[in-house]
C-alpha positions as CSV (number, residue, x, y, z in Angstrom):
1,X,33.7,-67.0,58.6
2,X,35.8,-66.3,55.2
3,X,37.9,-69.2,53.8
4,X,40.4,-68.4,50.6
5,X,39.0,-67.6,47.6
6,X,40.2,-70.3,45.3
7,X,38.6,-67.9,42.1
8,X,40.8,-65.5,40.5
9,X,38.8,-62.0,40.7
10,X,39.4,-59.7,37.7
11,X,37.3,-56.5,37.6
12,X,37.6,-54.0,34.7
13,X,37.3,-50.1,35.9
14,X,33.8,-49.2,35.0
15,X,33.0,-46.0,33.0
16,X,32.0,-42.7,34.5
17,X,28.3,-43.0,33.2
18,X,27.9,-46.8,34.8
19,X,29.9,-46.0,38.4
20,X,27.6,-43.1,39.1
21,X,24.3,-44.9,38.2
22,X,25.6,-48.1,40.3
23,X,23.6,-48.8,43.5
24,X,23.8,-50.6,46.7
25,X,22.6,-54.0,46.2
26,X,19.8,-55.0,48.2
27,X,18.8,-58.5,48.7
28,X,15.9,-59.7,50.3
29,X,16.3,-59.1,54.3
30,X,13.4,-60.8,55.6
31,X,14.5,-64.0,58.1
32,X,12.8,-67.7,57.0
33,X,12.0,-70.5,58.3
34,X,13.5,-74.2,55.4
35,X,13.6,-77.2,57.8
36,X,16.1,-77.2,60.9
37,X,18.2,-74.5,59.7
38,X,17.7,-70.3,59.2
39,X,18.9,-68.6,56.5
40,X,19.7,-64.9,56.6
41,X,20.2,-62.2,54.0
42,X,23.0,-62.5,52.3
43,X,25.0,-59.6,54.5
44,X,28.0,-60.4,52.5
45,X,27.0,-60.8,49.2
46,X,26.0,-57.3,49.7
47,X,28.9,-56.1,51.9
48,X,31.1,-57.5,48.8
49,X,29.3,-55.6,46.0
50,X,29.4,-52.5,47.7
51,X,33.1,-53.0,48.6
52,X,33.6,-53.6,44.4
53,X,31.1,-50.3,43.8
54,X,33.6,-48.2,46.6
55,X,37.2,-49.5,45.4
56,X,36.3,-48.7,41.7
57,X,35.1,-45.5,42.8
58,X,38.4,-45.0,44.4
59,X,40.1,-46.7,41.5
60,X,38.6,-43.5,38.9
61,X,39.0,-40.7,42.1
62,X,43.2,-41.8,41.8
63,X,43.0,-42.0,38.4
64,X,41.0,-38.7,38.5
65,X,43.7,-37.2,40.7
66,X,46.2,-38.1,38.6
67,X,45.1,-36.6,35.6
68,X,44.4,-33.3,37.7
69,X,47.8,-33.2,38.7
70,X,49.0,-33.2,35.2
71,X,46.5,-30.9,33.7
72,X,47.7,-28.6,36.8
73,X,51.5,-29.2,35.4
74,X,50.6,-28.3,32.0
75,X,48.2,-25.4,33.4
76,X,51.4,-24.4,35.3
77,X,53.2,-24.3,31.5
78,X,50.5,-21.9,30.3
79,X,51.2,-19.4,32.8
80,X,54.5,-19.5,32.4
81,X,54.6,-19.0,29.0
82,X,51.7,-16.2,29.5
83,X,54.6,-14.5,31.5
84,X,57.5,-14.8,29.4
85,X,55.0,-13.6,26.1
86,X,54.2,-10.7,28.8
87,X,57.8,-10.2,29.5
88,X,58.8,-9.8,25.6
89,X,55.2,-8.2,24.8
90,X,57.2,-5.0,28.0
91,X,60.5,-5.0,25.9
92,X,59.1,-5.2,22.4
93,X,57.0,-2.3,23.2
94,X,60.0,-0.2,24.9
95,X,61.8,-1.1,21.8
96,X,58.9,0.4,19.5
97,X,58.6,3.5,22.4
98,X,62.4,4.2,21.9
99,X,61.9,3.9,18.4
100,X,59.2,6.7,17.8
101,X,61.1,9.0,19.9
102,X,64.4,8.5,17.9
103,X,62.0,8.9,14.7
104,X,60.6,12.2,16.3
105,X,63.8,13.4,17.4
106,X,65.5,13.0,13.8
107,X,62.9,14.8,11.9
108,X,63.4,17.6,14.2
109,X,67.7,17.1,13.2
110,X,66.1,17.1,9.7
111,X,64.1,20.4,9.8
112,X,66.6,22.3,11.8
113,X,69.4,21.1,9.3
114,X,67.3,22.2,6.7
115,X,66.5,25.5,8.2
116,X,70.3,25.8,8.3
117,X,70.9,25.0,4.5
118,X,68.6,27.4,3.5
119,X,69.7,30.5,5.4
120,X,73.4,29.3,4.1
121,X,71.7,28.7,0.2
122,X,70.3,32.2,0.7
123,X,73.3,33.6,1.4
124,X,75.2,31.9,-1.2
125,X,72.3,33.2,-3.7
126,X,73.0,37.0,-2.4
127,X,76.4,35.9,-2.5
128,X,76.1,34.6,-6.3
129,X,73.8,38.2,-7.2
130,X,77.6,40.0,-7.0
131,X,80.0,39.7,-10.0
132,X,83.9,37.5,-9.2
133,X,84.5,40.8,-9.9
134,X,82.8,42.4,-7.3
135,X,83.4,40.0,-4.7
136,X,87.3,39.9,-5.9
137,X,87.3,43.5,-4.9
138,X,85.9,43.3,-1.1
139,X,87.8,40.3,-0.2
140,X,91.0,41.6,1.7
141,X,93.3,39.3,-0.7
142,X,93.0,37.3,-3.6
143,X,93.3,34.1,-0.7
144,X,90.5,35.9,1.3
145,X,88.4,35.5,-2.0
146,X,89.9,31.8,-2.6
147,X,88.7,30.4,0.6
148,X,85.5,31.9,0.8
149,X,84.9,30.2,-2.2
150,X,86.1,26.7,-0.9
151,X,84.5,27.2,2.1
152,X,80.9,28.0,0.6
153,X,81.3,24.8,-1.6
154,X,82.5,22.8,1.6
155,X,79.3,23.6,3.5
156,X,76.7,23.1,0.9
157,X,78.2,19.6,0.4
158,X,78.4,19.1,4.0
159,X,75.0,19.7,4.4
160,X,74.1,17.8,1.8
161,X,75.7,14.7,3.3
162,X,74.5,15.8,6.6
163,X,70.6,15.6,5.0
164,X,71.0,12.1,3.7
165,X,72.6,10.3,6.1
166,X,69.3,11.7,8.5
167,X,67.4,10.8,5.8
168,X,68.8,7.2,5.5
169,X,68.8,7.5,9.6
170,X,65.1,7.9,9.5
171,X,64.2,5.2,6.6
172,X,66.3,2.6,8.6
173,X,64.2,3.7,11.5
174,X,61.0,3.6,10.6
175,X,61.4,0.2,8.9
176,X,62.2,-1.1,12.1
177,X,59.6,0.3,13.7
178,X,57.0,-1.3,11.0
179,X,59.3,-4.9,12.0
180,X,58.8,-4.2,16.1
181,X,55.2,-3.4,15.6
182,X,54.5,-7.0,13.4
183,X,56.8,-8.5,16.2
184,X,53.8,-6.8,18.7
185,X,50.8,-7.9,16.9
186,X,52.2,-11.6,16.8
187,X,53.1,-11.6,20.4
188,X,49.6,-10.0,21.2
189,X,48.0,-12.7,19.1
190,X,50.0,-15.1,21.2
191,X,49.0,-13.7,24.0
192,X,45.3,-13.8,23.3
193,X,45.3,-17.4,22.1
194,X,47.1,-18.4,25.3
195,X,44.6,-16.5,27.4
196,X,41.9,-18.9,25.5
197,X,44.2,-21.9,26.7
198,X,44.6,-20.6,30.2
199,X,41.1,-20.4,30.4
200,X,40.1,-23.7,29.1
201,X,43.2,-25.4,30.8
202,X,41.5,-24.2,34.2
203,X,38.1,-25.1,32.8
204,X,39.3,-28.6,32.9
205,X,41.3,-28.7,35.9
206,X,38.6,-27.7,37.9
207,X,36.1,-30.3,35.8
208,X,38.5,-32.7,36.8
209,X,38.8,-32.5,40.6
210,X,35.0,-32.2,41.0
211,X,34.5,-35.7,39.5
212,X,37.2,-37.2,41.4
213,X,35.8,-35.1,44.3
214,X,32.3,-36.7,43.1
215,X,34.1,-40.6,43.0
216,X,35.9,-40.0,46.2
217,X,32.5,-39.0,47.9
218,X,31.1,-42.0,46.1
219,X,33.3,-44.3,47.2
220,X,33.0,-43.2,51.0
221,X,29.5,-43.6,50.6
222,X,29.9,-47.2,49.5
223,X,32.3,-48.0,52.5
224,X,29.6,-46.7,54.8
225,X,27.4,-48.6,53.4
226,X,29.5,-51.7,53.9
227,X,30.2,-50.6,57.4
228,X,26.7,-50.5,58.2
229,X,25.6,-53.7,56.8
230,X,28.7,-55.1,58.7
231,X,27.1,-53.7,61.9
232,X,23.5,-55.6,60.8
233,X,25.5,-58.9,60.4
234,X,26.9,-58.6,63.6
235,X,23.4,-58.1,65.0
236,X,22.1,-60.6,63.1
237,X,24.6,-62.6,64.5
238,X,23.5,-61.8,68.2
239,X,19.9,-62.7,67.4
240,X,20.9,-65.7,66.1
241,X,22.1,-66.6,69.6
242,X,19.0,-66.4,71.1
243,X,19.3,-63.1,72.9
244,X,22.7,-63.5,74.7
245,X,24.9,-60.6,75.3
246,X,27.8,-60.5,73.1
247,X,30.9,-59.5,75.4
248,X,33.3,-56.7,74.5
249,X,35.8,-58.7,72.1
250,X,40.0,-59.3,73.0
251,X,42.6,-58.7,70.4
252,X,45.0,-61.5,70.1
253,X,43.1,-63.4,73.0
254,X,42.7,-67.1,73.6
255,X,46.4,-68.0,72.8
256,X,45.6,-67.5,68.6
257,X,49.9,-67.0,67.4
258,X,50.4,-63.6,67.6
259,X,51.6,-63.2,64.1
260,X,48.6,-63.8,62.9
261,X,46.1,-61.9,66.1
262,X,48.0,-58.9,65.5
263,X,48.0,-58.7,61.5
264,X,44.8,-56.9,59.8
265,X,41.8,-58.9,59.0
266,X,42.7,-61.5,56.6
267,X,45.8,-60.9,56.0
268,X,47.3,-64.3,55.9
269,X,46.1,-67.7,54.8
270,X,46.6,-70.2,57.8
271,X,47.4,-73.8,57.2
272,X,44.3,-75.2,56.6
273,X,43.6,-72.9,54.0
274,X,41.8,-70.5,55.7
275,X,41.9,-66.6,56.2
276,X,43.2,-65.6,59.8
277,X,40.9,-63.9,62.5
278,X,38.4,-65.9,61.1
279,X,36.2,-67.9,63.1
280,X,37.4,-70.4,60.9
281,X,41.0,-70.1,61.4
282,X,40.8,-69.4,65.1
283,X,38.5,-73.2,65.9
284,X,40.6,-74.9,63.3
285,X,44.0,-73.8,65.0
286,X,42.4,-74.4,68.6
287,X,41.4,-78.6,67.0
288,X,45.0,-78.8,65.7
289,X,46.5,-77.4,69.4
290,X,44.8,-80.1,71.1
291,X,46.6,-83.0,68.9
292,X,43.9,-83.7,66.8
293,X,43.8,-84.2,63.0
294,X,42.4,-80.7,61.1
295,X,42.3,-80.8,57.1
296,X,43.1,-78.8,54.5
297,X,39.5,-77.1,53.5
298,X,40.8,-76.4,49.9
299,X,38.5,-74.2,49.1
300,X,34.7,-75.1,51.2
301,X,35.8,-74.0,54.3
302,X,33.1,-71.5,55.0
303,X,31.8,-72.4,58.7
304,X,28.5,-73.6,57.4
305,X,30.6,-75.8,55.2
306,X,32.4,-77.6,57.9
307,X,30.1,-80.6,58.3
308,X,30.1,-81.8,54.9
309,X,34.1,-80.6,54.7
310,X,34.8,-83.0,57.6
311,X,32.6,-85.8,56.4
312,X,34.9,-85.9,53.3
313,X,37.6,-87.2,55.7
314,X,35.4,-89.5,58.3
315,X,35.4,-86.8,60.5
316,X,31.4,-87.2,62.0
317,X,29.1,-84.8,63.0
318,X,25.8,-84.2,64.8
319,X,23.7,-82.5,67.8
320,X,24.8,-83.7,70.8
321,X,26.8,-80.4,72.2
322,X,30.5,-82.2,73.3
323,X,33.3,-80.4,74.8
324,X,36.4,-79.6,72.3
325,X,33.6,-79.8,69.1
326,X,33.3,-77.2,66.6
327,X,29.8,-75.8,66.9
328,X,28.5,-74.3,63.5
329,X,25.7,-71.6,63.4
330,X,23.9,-71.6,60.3
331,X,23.3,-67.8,60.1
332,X,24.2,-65.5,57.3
333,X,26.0,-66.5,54.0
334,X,29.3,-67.9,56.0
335,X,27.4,-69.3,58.9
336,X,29.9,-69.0,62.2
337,X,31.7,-71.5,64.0
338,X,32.8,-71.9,67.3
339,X,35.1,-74.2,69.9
340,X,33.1,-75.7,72.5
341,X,35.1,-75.2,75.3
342,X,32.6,-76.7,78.3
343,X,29.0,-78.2,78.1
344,X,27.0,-77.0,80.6
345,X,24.5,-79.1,82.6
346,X,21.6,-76.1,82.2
347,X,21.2,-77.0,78.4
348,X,24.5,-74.5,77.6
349,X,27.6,-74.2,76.4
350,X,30.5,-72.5,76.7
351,X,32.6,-71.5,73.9
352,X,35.0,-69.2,72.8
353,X,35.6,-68.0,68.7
354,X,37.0,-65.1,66.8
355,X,35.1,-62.8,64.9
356,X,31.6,-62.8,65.8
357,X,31.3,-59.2,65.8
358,X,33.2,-59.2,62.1
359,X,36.0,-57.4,64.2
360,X,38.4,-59.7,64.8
361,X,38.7,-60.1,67.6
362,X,38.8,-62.9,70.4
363,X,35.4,-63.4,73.2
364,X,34.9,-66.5,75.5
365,X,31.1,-66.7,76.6
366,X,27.7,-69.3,77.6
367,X,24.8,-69.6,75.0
368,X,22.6,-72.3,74.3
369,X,23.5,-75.4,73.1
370,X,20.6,-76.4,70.8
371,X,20.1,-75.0,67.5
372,X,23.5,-75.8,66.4
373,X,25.6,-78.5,64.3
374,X,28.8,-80.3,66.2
375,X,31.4,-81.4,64.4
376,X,33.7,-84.3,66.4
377,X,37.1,-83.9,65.5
């Protein structure tokens, strides 16, 4: 039914806001009656808008997904560096725990030291309350006396030194303390404001995959739309044939080349400039079989096109049903065409096509002969 599109298409992905309000389009579906012909609703018109509304859809669901998947990376860079902030948050606070027990544990050193200097400065006072003289006279020698003397001197200094080097200890310990617990409050602030960003990172993740969920649903929706106005063209199609059973259709039947029966829909353009598994490729490649002269369509192939397309190159047509004619059905936007393949003396015909069911697919079957437009290749 399709010929080639000889216009370049060029859609531009529509916003969120415009996608979402976008609705089926719905043309008039009502059957008329304009001289010898009938005209259909436009099943493809509609088919093809809703195709457009379900590939963009699609189009801003992928691009949707995409974005997830990097706001799920850079999510997945949060947490990490919540863990390694957590991980130096542990050690910066074992650091600050060591450090208050080794400030606790040197002002004890620094009150028992001093304990120590005083009972040894009270004893140098009671010491100092007896005369050279005196203490001269109880020492054992004059070298007894010497020593003592040396020896009280020694310890008060040692002491002395003793007291300021805890002293300095401590000072050098509680200004690291002060730097760990700035170190602490930084991390913890760090902490905090990637907590925040974890939060609205995930926020937006989520945000994210429900409108591509939303898109992907639309875009399904759109397809089964399509799907079911494909299924009311193909019953349009049987009424139009003037209540005769459609038979079950055949893939790659009624000798079509294979490397086009067996490719999707559409997929190639035949030689006459027409899309394969078309009706219109499949009676154009059946003429040419036979010997006979088939044109390039060049762009008004459409089967309801074909009479004035043959015309064009002498190529006559008319009502008289004739064995190895094309028979054209004026139904729908396309219209359908077929090969006749016998003429029947009951007032039908026997023909075969491709398509009719907007399948594909090959059938072979009697209908009536009037009612239709023969073109005599």
């Amino acid at each position: 039914m399709k010929i080639r599109s000889t216009t370049p298409v060029s859609t531009s992905r529509a916003t969120r806001a415009a996608l979402v309000a976008v609705s089926a389009v719905v043309l008039g579906a009502g059957v008329f009656q304009l001289g010898p012909h009938v005209f259909a609703r436009d099943y493809e018109a509609e088919i093809n808008a809703l195709n457009q509304q379900a590939q963009q859809a699609q189009n801003e669901a992928n691009r949707l997904g995409t974005m997830a998947a990097t706001l799920e990376e850079e999510l997945g860079r949060i947490n990490a560096q919540i863990d390694s902030i957590r991980t130096e948050i542990a050690k910066s606070q074992q650091k600050h725990d060591a450090l208050v027990a080794e400030i606790a544990k040197n002002k004890l050193a620094i009150e028992k030291n001093r304990k120590v200097m005083g009972k040894i400065l009270s004893d140098i006072y009671l010491d100092d309350q007896i005369s050279p003289l005196e203490m001269l006279a109880s020492s054992k020698s004059i070298g007894d006396y010497v020593d003592k003397q040396e020896q009280r001197s020694s310890l008060r200094s040692s002491l002395n030194d003793k007291i300021k080097e805890i002293k300095a200890l401590q000072a050098k310990l509680e200004e690291n303390k002060k730097s760990v617990e700035n170190v602490l409050k930084d991390q913890k602030a760090q902490q905090t404001q990637l907590a925040s960003k974890q939060a609205e990172q995930a926020k937006l993740v989520n945000d994210t995959k429900n409108d591509q969920n939303a898109y992907a649903a639309l875009a399904t929706q759109r397809n089964n739309q399509a799907a079911k106005l494909r299924e009311e063209q193909a019953a349009a199609n049987r009424r139009a044939l003037g209540g005769v059973s459609i038979p079950g259709g055949i893939p790659g039947g009624g000798g079509y080349p294979g490397v086009w029966a067996n490719a999707p829909l559409d997929a190639y353009v035949d030689p006459w400039g027409l899309y394969t598994r078309e009706c219109v490729s499949y009676v154009a490649w059946k003429i040419h079989s036979t010997g006979r002269f088939v044109p390039h369509f060049g762009g008004a192939g459409n089967a309801n096109q074909w009479p004035s397309t043959a015309a064009r190159y002498g190529i006559q047509s008319g009502s008289t049903p004739k064995a190895g004619a094309a028979a054209v059905m004026n139904v729908g936007y396309y219209g359908h065409v077929m090969y006749v393949e016998s003429v029947n003396g009951d007032g039908t015909i026997t023909v075969s096509d491709y398509n009719l069911a907007w399948d594909g697919l090959y059938r072979k079957y009697t209908r009536l002969a009037s009612g239709l437009t023969y073109v005599y290749f």
